[in-house]
mmJSON file of the N, C-alpha and C atoms, coordinates in Angstrom:
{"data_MODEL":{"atom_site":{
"group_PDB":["ATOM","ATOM","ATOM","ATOM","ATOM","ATOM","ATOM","ATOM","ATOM","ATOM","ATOM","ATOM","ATOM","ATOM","ATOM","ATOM","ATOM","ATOM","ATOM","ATOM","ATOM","ATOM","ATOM","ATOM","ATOM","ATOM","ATOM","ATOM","ATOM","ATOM","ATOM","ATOM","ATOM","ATOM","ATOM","ATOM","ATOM","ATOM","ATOM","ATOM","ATOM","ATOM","ATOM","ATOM","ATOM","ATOM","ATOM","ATOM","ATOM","ATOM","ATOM","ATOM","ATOM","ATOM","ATOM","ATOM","ATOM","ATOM","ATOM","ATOM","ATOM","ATOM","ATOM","ATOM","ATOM","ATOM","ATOM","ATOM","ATOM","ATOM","ATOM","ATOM","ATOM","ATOM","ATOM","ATOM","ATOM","ATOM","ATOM","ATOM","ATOM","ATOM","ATOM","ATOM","ATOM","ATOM","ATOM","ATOM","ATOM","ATOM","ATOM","ATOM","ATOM","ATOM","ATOM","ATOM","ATOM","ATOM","ATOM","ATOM","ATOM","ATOM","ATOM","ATOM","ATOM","ATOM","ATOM","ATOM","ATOM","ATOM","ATOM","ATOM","ATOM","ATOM","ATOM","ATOM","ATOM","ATOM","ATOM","ATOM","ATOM","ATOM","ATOM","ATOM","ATOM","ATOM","ATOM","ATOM","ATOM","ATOM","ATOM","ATOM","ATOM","ATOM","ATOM","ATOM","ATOM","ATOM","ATOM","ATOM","ATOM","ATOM","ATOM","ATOM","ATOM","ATOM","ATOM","ATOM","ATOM","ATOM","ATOM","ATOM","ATOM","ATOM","ATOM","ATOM","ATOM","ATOM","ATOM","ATOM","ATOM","ATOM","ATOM","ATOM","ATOM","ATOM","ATOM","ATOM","ATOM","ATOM","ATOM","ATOM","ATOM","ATOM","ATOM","ATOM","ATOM","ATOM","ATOM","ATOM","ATOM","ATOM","ATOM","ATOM","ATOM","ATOM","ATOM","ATOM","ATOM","ATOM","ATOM","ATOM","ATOM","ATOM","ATOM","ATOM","ATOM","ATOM","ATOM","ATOM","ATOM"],
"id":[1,2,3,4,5,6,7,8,9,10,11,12,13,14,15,16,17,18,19,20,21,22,23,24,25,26,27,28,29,30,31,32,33,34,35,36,37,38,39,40,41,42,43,44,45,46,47,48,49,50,51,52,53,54,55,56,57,58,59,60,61,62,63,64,65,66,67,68,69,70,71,72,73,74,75,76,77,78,79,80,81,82,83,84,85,86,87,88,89,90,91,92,93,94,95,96,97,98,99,100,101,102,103,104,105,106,107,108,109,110,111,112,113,114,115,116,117,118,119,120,121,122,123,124,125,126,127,128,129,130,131,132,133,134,135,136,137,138,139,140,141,142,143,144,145,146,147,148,149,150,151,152,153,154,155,156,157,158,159,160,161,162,163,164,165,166,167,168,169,170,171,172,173,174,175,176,177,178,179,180,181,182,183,184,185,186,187,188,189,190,191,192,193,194,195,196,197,198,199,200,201],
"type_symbol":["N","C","C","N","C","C","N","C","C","N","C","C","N","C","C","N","C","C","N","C","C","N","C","C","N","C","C","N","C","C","N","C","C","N","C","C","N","C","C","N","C","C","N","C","C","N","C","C","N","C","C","N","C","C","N","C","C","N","C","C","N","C","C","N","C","C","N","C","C","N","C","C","N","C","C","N","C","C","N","C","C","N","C","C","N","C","C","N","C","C","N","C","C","N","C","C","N","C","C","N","C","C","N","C","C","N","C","C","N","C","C","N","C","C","N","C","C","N","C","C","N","C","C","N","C","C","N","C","C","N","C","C","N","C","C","N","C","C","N","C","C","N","C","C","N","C","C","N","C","C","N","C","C","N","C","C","N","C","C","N","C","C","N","C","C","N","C","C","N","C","C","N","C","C","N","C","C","N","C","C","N","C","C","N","C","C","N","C","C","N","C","C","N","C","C","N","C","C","N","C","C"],
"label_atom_id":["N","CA","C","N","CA","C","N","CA","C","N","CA","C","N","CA","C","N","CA","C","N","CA","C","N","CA","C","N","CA","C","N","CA","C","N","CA","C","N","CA","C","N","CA","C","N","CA","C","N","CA","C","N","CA","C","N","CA","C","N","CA","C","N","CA","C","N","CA","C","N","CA","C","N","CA","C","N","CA","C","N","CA","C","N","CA","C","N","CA","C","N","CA","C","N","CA","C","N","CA","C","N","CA","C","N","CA","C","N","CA","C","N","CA","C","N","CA","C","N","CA","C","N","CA","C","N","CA","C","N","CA","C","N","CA","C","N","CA","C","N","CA","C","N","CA","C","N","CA","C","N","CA","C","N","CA","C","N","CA","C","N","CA","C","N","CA","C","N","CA","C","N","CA","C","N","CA","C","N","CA","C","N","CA","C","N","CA","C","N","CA","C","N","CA","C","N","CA","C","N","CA","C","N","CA","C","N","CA","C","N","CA","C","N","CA","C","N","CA","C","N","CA","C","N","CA","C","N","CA","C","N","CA","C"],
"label_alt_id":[null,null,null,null,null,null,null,null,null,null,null,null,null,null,null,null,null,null,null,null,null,null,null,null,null,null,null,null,null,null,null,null,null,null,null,null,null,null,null,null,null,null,null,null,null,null,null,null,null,null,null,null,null,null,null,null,null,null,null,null,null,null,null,null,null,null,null,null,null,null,null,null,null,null,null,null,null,null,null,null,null,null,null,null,null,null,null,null,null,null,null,null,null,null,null,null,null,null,null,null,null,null,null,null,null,null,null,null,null,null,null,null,null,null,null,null,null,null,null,null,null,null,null,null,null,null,null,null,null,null,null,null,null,null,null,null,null,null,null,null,null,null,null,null,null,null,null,null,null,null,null,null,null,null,null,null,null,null,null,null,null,null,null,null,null,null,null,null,null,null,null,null,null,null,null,null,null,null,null,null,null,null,null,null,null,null,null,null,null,null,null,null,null,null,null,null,null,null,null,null,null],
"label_comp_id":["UNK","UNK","UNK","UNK","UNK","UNK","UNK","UNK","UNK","UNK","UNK","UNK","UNK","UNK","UNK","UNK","UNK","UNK","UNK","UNK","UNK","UNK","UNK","UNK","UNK","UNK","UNK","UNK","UNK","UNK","UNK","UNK","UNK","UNK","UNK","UNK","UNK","UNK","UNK","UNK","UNK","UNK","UNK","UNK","UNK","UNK","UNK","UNK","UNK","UNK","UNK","UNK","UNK","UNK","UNK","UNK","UNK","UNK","UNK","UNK","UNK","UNK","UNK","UNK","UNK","UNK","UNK","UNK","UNK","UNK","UNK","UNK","UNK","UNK","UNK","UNK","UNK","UNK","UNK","UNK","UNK","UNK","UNK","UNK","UNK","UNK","UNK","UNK","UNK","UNK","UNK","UNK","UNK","UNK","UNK","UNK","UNK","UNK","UNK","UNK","UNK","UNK","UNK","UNK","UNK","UNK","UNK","UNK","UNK","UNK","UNK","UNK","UNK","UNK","UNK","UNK","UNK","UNK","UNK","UNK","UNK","UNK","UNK","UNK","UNK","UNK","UNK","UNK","UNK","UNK","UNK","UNK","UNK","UNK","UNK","UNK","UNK","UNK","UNK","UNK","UNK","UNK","UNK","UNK","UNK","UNK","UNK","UNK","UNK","UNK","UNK","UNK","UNK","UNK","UNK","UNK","UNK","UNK","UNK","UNK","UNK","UNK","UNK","UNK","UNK","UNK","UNK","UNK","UNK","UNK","UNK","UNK","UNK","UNK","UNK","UNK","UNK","UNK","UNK","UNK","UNK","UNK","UNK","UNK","UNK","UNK","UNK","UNK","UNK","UNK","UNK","UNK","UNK","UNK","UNK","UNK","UNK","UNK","UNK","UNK","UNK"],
"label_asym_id":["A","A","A","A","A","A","A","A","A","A","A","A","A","A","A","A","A","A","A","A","A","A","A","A","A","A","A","A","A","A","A","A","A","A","A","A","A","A","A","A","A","A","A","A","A","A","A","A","A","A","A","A","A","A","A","A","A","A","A","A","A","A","A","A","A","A","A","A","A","A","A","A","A","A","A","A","A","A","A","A","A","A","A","A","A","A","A","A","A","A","A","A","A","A","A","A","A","A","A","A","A","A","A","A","A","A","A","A","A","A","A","A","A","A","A","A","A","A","A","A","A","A","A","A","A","A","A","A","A","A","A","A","A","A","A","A","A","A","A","A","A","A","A","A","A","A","A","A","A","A","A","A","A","A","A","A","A","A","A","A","A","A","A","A","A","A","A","A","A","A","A","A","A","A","A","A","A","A","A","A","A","A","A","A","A","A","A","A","A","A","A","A","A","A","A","A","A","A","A","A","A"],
"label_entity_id":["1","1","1","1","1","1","1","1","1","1","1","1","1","1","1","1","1","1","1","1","1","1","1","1","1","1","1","1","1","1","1","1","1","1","1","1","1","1","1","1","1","1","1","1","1","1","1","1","1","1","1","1","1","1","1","1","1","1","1","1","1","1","1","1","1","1","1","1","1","1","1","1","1","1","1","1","1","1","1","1","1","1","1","1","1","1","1","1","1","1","1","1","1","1","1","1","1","1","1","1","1","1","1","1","1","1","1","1","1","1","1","1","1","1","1","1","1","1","1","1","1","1","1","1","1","1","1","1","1","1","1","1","1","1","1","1","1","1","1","1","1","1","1","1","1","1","1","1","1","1","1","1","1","1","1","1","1","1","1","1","1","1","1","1","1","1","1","1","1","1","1","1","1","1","1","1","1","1","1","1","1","1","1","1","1","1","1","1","1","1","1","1","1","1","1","1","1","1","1","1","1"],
"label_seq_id":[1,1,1,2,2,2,3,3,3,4,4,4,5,5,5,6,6,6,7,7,7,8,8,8,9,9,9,10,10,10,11,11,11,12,12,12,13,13,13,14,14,14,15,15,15,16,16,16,17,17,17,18,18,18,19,19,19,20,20,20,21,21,21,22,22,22,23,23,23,24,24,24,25,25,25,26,26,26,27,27,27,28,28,28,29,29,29,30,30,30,31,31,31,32,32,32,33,33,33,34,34,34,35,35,35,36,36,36,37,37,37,38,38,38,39,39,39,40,40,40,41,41,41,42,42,42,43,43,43,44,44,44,45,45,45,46,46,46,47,47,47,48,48,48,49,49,49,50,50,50,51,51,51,52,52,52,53,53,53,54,54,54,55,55,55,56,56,56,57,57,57,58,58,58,59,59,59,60,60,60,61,61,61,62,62,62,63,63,63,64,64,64,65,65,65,66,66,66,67,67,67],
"pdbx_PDB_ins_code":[null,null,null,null,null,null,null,null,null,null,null,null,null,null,null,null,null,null,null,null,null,null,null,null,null,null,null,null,null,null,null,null,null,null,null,null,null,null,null,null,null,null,null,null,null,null,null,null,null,null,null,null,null,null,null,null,null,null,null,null,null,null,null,null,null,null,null,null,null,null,null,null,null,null,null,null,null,null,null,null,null,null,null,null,null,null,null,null,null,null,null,null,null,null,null,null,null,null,null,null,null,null,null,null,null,null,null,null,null,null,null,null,null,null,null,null,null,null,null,null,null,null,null,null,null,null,null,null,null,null,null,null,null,null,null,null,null,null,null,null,null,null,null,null,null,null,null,null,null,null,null,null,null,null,null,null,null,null,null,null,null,null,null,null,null,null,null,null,null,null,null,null,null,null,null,null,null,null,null,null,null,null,null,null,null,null,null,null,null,null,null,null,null,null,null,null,null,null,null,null,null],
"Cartn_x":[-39.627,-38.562,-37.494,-37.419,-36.152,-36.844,-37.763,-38.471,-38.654,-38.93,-38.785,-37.302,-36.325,-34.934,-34.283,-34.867,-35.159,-35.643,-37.038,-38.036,-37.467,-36.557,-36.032,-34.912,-34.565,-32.748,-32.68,-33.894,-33.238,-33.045,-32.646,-32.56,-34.002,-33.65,-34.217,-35.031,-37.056,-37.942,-38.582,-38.562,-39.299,-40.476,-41.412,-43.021,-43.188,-43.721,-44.426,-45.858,-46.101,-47.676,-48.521,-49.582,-50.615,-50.077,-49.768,-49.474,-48.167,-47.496,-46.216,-44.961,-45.35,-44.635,-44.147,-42.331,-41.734,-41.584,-41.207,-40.876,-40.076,-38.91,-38.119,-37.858,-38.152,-38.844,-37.244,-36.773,-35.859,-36.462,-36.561,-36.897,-35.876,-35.717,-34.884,-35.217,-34.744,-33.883,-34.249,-34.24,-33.853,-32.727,-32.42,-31.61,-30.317,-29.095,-28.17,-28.908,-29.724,-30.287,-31.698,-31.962,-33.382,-32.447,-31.935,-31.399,-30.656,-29.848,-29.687,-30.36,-31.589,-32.489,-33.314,-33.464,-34.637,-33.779,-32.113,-31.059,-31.143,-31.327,-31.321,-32.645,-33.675,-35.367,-35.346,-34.614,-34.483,-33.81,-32.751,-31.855,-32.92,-33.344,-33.999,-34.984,-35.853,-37.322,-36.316,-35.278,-34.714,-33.67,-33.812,-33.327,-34.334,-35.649,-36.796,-37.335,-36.859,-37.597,-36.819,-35.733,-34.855,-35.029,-34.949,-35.255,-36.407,-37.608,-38.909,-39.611,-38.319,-38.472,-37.905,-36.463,-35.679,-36.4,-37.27,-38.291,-38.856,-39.877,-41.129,-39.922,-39.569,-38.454,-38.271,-38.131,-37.258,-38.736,-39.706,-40.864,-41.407,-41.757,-41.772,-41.3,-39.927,-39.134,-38.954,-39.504,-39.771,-41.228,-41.451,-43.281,-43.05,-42.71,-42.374,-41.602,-40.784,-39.606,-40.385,-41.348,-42.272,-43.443,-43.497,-44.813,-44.227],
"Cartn_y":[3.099,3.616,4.288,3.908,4.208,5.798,5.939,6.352,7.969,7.629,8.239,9.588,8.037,8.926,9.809,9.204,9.728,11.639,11.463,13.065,13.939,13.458,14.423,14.783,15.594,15.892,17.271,17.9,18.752,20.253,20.91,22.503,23.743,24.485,25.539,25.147,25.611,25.036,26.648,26.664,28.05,27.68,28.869,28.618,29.948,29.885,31.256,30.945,32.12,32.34,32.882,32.887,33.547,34.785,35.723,37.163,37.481,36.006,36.14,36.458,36.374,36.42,35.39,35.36,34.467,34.188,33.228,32.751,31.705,32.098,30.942,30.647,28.838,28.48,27.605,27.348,25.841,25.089,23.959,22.587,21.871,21.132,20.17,18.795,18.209,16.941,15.908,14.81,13.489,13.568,13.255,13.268,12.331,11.86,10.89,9.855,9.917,8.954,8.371,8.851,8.537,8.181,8.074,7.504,6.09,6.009,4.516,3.885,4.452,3.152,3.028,3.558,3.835,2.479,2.484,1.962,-0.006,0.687,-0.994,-1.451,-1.247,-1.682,-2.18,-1.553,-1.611,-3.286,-3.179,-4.097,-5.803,-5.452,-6.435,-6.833,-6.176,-6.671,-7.276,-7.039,-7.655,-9.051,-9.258,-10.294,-11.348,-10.792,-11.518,-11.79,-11.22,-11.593,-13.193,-12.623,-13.819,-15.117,-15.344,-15.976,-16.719,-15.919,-16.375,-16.755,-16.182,-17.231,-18.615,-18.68,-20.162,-21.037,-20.695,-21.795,-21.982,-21.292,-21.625,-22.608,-22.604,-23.106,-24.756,-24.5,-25.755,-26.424,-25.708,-26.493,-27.249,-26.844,-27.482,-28.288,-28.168,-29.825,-30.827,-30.263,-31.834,-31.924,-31.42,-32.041,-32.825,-31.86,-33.116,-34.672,-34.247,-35.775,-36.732,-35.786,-36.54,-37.779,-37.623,-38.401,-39.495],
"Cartn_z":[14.748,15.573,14.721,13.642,12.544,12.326,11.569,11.319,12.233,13.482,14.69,14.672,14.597,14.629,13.07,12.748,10.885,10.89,11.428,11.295,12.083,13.344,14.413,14.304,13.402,13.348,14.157,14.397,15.269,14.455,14.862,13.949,14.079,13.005,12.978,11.801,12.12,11.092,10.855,9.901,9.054,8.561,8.751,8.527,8.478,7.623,6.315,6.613,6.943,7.306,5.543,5.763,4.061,4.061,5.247,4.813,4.33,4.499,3.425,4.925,6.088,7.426,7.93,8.028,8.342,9.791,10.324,11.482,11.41,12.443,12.671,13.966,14.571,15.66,15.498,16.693,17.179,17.56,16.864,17.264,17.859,18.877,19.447,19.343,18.391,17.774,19.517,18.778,19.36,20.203,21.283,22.414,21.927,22.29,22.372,23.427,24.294,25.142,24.417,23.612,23.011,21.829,21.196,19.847,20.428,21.557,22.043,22.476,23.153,23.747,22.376,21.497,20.123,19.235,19.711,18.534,18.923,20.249,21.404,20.524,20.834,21.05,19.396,18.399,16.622,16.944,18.024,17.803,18.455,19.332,20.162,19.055,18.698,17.44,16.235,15.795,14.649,15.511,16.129,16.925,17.324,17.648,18.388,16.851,15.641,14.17,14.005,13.919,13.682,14.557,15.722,16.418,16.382,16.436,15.912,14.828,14.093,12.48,12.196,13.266,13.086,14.021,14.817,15.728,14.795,14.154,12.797,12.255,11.887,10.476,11.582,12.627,13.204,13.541,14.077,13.872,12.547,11.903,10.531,9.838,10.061,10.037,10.574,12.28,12.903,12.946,12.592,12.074,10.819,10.221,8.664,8.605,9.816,10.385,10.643,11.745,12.698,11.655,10.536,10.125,9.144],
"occupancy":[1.0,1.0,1.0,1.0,1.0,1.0,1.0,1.0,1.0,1.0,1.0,1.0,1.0,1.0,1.0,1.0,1.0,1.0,1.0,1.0,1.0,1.0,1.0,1.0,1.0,1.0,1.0,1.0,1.0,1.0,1.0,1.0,1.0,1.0,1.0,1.0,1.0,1.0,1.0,1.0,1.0,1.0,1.0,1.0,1.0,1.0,1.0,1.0,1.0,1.0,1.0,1.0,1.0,1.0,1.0,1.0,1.0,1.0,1.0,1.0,1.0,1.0,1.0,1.0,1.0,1.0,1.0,1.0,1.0,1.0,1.0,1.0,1.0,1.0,1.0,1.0,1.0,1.0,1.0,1.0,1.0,1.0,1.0,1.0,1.0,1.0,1.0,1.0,1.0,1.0,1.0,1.0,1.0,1.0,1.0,1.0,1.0,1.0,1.0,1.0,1.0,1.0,1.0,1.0,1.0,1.0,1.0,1.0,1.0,1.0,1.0,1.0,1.0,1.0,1.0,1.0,1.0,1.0,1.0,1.0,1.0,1.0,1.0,1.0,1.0,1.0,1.0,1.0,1.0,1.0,1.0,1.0,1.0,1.0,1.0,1.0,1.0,1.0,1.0,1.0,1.0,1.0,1.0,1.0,1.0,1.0,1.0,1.0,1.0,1.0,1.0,1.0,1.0,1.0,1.0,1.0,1.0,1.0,1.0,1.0,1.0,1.0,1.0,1.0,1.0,1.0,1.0,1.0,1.0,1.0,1.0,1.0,1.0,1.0,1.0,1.0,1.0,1.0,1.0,1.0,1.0,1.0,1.0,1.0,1.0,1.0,1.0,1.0,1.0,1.0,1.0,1.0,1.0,1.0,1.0,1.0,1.0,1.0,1.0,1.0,1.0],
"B_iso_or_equiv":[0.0,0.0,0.0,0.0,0.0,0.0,0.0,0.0,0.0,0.0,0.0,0.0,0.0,0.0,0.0,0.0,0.0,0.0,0.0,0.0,0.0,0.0,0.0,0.0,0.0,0.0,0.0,0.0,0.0,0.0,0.0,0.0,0.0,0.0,0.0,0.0,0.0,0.0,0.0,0.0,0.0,0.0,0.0,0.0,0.0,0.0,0.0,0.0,0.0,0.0,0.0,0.0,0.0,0.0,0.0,0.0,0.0,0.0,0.0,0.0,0.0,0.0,0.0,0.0,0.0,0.0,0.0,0.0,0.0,0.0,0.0,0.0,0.0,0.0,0.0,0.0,0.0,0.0,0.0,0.0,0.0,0.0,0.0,0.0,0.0,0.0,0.0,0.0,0.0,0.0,0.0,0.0,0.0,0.0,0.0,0.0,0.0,0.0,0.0,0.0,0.0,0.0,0.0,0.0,0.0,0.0,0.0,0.0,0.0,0.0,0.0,0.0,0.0,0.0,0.0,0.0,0.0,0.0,0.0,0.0,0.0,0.0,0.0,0.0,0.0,0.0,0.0,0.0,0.0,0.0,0.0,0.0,0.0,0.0,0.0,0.0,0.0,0.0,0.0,0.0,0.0,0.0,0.0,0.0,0.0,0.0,0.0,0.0,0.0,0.0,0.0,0.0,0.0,0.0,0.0,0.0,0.0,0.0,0.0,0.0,0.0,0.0,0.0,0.0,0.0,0.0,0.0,0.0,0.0,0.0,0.0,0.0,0.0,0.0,0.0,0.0,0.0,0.0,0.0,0.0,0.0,0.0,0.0,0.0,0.0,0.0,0.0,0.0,0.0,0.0,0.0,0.0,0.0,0.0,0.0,0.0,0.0,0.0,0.0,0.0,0.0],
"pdbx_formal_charge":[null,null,null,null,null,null,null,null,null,null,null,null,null,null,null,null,null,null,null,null,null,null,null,null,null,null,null,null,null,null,null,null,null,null,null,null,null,null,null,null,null,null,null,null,null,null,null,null,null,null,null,null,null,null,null,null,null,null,null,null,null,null,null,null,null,null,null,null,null,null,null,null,null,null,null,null,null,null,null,null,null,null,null,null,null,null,null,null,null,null,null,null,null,null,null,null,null,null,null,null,null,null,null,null,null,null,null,null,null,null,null,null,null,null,null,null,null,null,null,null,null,null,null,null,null,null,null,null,null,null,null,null,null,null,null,null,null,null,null,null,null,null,null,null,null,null,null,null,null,null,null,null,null,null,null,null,null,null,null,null,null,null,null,null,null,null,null,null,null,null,null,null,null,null,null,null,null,null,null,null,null,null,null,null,null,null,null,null,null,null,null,null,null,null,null,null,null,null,null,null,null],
"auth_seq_id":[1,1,1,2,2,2,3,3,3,4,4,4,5,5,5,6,6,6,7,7,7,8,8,8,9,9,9,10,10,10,11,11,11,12,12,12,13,13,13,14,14,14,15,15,15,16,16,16,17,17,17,18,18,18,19,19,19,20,20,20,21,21,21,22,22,22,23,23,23,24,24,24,25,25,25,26,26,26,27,27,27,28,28,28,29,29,29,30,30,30,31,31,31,32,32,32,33,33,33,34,34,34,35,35,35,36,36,36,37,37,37,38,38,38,39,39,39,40,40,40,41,41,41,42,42,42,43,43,43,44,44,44,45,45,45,46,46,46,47,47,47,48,48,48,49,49,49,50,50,50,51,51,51,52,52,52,53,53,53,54,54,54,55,55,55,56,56,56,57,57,57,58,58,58,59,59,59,60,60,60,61,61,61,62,62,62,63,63,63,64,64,64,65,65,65,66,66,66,67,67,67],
"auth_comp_id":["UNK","UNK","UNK","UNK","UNK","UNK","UNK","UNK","UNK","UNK","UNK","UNK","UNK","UNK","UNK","UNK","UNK","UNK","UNK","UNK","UNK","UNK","UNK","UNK","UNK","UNK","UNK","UNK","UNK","UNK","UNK","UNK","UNK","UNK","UNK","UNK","UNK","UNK","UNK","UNK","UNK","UNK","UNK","UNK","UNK","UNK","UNK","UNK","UNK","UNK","UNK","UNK","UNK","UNK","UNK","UNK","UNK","UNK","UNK","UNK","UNK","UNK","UNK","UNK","UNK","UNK","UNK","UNK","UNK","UNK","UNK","UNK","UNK","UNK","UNK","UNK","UNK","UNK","UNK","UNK","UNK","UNK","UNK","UNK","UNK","UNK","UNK","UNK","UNK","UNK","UNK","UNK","UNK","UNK","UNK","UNK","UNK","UNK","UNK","UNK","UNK","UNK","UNK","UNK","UNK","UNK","UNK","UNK","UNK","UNK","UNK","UNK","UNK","UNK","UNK","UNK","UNK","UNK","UNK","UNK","UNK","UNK","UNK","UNK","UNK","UNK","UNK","UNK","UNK","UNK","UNK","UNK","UNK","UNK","UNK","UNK","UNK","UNK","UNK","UNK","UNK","UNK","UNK","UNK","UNK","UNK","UNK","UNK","UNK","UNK","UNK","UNK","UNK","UNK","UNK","UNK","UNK","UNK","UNK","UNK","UNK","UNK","UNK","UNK","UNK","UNK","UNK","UNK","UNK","UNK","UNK","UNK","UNK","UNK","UNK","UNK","UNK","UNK","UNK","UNK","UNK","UNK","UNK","UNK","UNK","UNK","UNK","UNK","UNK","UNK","UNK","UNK","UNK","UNK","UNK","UNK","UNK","UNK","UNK","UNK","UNK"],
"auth_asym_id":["A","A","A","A","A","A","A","A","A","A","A","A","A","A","A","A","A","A","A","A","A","A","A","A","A","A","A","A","A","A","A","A","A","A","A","A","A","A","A","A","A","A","A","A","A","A","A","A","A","A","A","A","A","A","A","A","A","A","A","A","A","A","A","A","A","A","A","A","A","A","A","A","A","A","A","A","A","A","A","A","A","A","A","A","A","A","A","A","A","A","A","A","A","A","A","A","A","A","A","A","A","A","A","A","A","A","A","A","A","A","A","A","A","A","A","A","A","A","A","A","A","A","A","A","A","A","A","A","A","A","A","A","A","A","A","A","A","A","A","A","A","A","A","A","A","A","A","A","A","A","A","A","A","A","A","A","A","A","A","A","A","A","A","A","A","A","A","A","A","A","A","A","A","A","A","A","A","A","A","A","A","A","A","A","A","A","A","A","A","A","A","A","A","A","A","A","A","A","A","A","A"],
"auth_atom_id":["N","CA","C","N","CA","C","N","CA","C","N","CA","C","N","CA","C","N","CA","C","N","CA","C","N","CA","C","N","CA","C","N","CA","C","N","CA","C","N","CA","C","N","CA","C","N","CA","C","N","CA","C","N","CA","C","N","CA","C","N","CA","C","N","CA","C","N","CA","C","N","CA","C","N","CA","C","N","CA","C","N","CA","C","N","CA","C","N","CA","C","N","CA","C","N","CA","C","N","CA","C","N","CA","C","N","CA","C","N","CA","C","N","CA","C","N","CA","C","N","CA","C","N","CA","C","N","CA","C","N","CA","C","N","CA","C","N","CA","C","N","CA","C","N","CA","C","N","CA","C","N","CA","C","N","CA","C","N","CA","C","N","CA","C","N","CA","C","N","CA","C","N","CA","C","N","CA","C","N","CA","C","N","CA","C","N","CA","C","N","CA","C","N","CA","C","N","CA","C","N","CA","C","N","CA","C","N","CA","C","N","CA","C","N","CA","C","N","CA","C","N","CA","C","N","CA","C","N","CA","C","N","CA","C"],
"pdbx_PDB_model_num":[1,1,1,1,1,1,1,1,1,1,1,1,1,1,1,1,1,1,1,1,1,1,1,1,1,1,1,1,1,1,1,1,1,1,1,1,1,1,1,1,1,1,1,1,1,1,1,1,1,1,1,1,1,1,1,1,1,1,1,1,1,1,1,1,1,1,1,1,1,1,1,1,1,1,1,1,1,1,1,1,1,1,1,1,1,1,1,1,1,1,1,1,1,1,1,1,1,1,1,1,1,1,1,1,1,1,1,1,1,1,1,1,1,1,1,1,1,1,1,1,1,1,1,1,1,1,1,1,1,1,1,1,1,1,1,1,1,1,1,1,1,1,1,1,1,1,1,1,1,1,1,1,1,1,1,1,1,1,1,1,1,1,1,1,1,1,1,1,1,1,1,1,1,1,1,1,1,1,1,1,1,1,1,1,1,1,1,1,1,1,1,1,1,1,1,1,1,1,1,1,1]
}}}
């Protein structure tokens, strides 16, 4: 997703053909609505990491309590 919002900045991309012929094309960039839900979904998976790592962690110690 980072990644995503990273490659799309948007602008003007130039491409040179073999006969040495330029072209310049507008590309349109990542939206303000696609960079917040892209910013949310970054935010939720690094939340659901965390979370799902302090269960592992809290499991493991009451297993270890447990015996």
């Amino acid at each position: 997703m980072v990644r995503y919002i990273s490659d799309h900045p948007g602008g003007d991309r130039v491409t040179v053909d073999a006969d040495g012929h330029t072209s310049y094309d507008y590309v349109p960039g990542a939206d303000g609505t696609t960079v917040a839900l892209l910013a949310i979904a970054v935010a939720l998976c690094g939340l659901g990491a965390v979370v799902l790592s302090g269960l592992f962690v809290y499991g493991r110690l009451r297993h270890r309590l447990r015996r």
